[in-house]
N, C-alpha and C positions, 0 to 999 in steps of 0.2 A: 841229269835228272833221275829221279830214286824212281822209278813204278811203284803204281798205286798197289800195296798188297795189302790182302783182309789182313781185318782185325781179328787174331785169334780168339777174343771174347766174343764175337757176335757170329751169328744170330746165337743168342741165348734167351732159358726161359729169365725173369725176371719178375720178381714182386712189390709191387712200389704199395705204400701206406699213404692215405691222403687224412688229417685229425682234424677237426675245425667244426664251428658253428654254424649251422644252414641249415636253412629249413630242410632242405631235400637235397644233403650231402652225398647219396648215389647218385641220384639221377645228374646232378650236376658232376658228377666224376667222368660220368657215360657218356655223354656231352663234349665234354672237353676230349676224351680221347679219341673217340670215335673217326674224327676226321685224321688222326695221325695211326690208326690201329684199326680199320675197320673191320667189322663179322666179327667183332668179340661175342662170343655167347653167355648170358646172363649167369651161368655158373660160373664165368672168371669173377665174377665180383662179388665180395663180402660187406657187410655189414655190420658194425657191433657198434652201439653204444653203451655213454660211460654208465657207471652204477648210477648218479644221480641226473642222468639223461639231460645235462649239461653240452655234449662232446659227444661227436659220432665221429667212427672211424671206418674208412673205407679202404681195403683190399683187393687189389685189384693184380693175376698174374697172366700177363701175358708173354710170346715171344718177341722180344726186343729183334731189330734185324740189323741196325747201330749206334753207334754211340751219339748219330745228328737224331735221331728217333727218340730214344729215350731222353734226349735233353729238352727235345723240343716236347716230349709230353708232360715233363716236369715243368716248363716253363710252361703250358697251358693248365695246369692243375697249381698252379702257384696263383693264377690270376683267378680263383674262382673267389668271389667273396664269401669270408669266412673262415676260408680254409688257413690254420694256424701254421702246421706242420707238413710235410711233402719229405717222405724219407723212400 
C-alpha cells in the first residue's frame, strides 16, 4: 500500500468564475460556498455584469486546501439556479 502523500498543487490560491441569470448572483455564490470555505471576506468576491445587464459574473479567489474542496465547491456553485457557466 502507497502512503497517502500531498498533493503538490494544493493548498493553492485559486479563482473560479461563476456566469448566469439570477436575480442575486453574489449572494447566492456566498451561500453555496461558505459552508465548504468559510470566513471568506467580502473582498474575495467580484461582481461584473454584462454590457446589456442580461448576465452577471461572479469572481470569487480563495485558498483551495484540495482537490475534494475545490470539486465539491464547483459542484455546489453548479446547482445554483441560473448559474450557466462555472469555470
Amino acid at each position: 500500500m502507497i502512503p497517502d502523500t500531498p498533493d503538490p498543487d494544493f493548498p493553492h490560491l485559486h479563482h473560479l468564475k461563476a456566469i448566469g441569470q439570477h436575480e442575486d448572483l453574489l449572494q447566492a455564490v456566498r451561500e453555496a460556498i461558505d459552508p465548504l470555505a468559510p470566513g471568506l471576506e467580502p473582498g474575495a468576491f467580484q461582481l461584473r455584469e454584462s454590457r446589456q445587464g442580461r448576465y452577471a459574473a461572479v469572481t470569487c479567489s480563495l485558498v483551495v486546501e484540495n482537490p475534494e474542496q475545490l470539486q465539491a465547491i464547483y459542484a455546489a456553485i453548479q446547482k445554483i439556479e441560473g448559474v450557466l457557466l462555472c469555470l
